[in-house]
C-alpha positions in Angstrom: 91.3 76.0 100.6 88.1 76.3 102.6 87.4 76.7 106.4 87.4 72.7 107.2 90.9 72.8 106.2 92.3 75.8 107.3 91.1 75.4 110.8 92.0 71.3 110.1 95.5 70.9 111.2 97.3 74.3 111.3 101.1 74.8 112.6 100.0 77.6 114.1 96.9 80.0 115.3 94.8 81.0 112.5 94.6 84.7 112.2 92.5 86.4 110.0 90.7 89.6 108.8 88.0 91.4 108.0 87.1 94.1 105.5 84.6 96.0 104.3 83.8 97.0 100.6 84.0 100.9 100.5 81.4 103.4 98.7 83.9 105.7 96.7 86.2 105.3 94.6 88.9 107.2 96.9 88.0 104.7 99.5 88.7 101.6 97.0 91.7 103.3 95.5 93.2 103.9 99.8 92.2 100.2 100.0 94.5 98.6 96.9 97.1 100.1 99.2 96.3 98.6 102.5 95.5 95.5 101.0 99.3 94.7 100.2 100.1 96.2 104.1 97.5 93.3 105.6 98.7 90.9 103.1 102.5 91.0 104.4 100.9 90.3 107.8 100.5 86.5 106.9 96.4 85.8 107.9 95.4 82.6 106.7 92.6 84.2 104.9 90.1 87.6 105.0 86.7 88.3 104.7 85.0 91.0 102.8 81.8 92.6 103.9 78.9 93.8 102.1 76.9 97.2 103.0 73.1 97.3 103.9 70.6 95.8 101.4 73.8 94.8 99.1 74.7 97.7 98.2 78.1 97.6 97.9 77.4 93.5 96.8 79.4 93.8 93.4 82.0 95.8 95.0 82.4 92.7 97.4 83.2 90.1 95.2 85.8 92.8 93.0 88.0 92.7 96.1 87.8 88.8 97.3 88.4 88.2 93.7 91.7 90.6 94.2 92.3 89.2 97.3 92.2 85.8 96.0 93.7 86.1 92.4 96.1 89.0 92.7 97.9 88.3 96.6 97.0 84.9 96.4 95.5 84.3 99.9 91.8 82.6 100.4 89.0 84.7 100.5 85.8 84.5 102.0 82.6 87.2 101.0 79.5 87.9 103.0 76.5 87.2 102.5 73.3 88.0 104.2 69.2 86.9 103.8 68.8 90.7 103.3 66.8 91.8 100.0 67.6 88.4 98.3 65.2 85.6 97.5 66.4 82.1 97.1 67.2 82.4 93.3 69.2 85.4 93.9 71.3 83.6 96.3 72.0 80.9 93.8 72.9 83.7 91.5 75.2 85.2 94.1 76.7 81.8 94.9 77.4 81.1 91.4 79.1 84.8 90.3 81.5 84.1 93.7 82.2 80.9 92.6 83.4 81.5 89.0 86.1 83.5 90.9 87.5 81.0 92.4 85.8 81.9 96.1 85.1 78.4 98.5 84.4 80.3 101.5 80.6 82.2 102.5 80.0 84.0 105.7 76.4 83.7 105.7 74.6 86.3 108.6 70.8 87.0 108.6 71.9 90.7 108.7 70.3 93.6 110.0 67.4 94.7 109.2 67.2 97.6 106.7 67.4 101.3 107.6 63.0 102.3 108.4 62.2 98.4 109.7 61.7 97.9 113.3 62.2 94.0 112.4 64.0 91.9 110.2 61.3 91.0 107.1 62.5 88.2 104.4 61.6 88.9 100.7 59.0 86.8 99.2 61.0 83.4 98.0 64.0 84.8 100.3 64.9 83.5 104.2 64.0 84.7 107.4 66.8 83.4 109.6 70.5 82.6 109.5 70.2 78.9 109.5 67.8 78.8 106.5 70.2 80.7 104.4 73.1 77.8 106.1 71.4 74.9 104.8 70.5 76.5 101.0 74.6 77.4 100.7 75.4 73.9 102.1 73.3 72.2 99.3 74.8 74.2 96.9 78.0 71.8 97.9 81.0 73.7 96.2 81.2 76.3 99.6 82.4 75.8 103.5 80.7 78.3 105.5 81.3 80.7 108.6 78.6 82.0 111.2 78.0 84.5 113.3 77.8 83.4 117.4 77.7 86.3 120.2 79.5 86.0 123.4 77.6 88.7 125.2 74.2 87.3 122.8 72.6 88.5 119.8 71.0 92.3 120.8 67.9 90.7 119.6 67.6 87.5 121.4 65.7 87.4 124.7 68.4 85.5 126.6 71.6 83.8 126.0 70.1 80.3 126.1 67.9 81.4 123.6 70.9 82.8 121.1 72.5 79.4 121.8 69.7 77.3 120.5 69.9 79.4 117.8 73.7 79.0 117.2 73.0 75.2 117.8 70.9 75.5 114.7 73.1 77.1 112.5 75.5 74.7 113.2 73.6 72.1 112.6 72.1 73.7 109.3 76.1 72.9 108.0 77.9 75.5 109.3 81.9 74.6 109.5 83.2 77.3 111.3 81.7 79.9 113.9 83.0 83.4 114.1 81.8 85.7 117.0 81.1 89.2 117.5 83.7 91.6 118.7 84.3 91.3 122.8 86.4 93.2 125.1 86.3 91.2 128.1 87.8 87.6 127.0 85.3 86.0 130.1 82.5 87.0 128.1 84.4 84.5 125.5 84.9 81.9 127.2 81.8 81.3 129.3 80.3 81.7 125.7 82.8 78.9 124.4 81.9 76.2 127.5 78.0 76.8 127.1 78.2 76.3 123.1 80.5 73.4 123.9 78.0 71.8 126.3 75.3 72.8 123.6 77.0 69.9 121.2 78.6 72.3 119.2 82.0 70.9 118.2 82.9 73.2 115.0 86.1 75.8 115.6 85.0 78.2 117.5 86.8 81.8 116.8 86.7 84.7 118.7 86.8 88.5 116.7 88.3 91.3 118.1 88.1 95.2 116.9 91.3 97.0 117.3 90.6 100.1 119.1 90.9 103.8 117.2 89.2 105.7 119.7 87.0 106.0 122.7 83.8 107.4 120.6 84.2 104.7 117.8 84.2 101.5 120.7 81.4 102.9 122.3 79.5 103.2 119.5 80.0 100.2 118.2 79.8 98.3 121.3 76.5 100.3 121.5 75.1 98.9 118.3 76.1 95.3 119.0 76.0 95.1 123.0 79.1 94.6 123.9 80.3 95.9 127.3 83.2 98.1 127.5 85.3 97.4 130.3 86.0 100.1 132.8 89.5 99.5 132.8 89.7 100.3 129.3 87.6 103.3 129.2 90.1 104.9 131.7 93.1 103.9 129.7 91.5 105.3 126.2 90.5 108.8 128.2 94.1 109.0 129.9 95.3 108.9 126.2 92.7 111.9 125.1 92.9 113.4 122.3 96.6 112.2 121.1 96.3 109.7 117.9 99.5 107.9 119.2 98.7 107.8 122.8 94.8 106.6 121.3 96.7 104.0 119.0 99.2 102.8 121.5 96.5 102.1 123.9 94.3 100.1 121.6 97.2 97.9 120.5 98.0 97.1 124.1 94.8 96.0 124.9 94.4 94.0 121.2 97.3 92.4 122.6 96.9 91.4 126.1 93.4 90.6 125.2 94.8 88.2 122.1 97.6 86.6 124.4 94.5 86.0 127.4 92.5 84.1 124.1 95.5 82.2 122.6 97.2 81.2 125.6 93.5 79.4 126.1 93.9 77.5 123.1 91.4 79.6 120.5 92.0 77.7 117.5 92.7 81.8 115.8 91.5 85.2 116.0 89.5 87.1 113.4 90.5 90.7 113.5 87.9 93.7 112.3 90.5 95.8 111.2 88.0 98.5 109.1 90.5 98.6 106.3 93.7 100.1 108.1 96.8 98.4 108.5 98.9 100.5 111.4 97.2 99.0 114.2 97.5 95.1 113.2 100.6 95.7 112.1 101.4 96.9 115.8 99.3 93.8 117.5 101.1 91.1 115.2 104.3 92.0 115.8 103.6 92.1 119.4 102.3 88.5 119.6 104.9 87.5 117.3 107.4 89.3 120.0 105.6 87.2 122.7 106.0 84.1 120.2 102.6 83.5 120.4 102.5 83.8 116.7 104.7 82.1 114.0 
């Protein structure tokens, strides 16, 4: 099933997650057994990641395909204009479809460890939108992008990084998934402004359950995102206590879930970096709330 018709007509929210491809074998072996944990939590679908310059690209598609063929649950994988001319795309597009795969985040990414700036490969594509419309006329994919509440880190201003989602959109982009946010208003003045832009494709927000203090901040660091104050007293009252750290980040995954479905998000992505505890904890609570079926 591919994003058109998941987000189509569903009964209820559409939740989904996010993982990430590890390096080791010990990671993929502590993976095969969250996998069935995130599974039992009913998303409509997850996406799998890929690491910088494609280096975990292979390792990618081996879980979609498992994600897809063994638990029976769509799939969508990654895929980025890093290192990759146009022919190698086709070549990518062609090994994710023999598994069955209808479903391609398609990011620019970052640029590679040593470049100040993002640089395409001869034959390859320097922007998001480019890499859009070569997926779209490949015709046998729907595809995600990326949109960013509190704006790209690189764009000069959030009309600019709207223009820019405009484009994607417009390139044949069905769904757009944003960057993680912890302040829902940054969400939905994003939502009216892309909604004023023309943009008229689902428009999802993703969330990243809390671990820890150090891990938000450094990812919210690397991405932009502002940290509330609020929640930086509530993760310091918990210190250094895994449980306290854990009940706090579920809290806030939940209020802050409730605040975006109570809206009428069409569904959540969730980043849950390969760990099942902490969804398992927010899902039940919205399904407590009956927010959730």
């Amino acid at each position: 099933m591919r994003f058109s018709e998941i987000y189509s007509s569903p009964d209820s929210p559409v939740i989904s997650f996010e993982v990430f491809p590890p390096k080791t074998s010990r990671g993929m072996d502590s993976l095969r057994k969250v996998l069935p944990r995130l599974v039992a939590l009913e998303p409509a679908f997850m996406t799998v990641t890929y690491g910088a310059m494609g280096t975990t690209r292979i390792r990618t598609v081996e879980i979609a395909s498992m994600i897809h063929n063994e638990f029976g649950l769509e799939c969508a994988c990654h895929l980025t204009c890093v290192g990759a001319s146009g022919d190698q795309v086709d070549g990518q597009l062609q090994h994710i479809h023999g598994y069955g795969i209808e479903n391609i985040v398609a990011l620019r990414g970052d640029p590679p460890r040593g470049q100040e700036s993002f640089q395409a490969v001869e034959g390859g594509f320097s922007y998001a939108n480019e890499l859009v419309a070569h997926i779209r006329s490949n015709g046998r994919f729907d595809i995600a992008v990326g949109g960013y509440p509190e704006k790209h880190i690189e764009a000069p201003d959030f009309e600019t990084d709207l223009v820019n989602l405009h484009r994607k959109v417009d390139s044949g982009a069905d769904v757009v998934i944003t960057q993680l946010f912890y302040d829902n208003e940054h969400f939905f003045r994003f939502r009216e402004a892309a909604i004023e832009k023309g943009i008229s494709c689902p428009i999802v927000p993703g969330l990243l359950p809390i671990q820890s203090l150090a891990q938000v901040e450094k990812i919210a660091g690397l991405c932009g995102a502002e940290v509330p104050s609020t929640l930086q007293a509530s993760l310091r009252e918990a210190g250094d206590d895994p449980d306290a750290v854990a009940a706090a980040g579920i809290d806030w995954c939940i209020e802050q879930s409730a605040g975006l479905l109570t809206a009428g998000v069409p569904g959540i992505h969730y980043y849950v970096l390969n760990k099942a505890p902490i969804m398992e904890g927010v899902i039940t609570g919205l399904r407590g709330r009956n927010l959730l079926l």
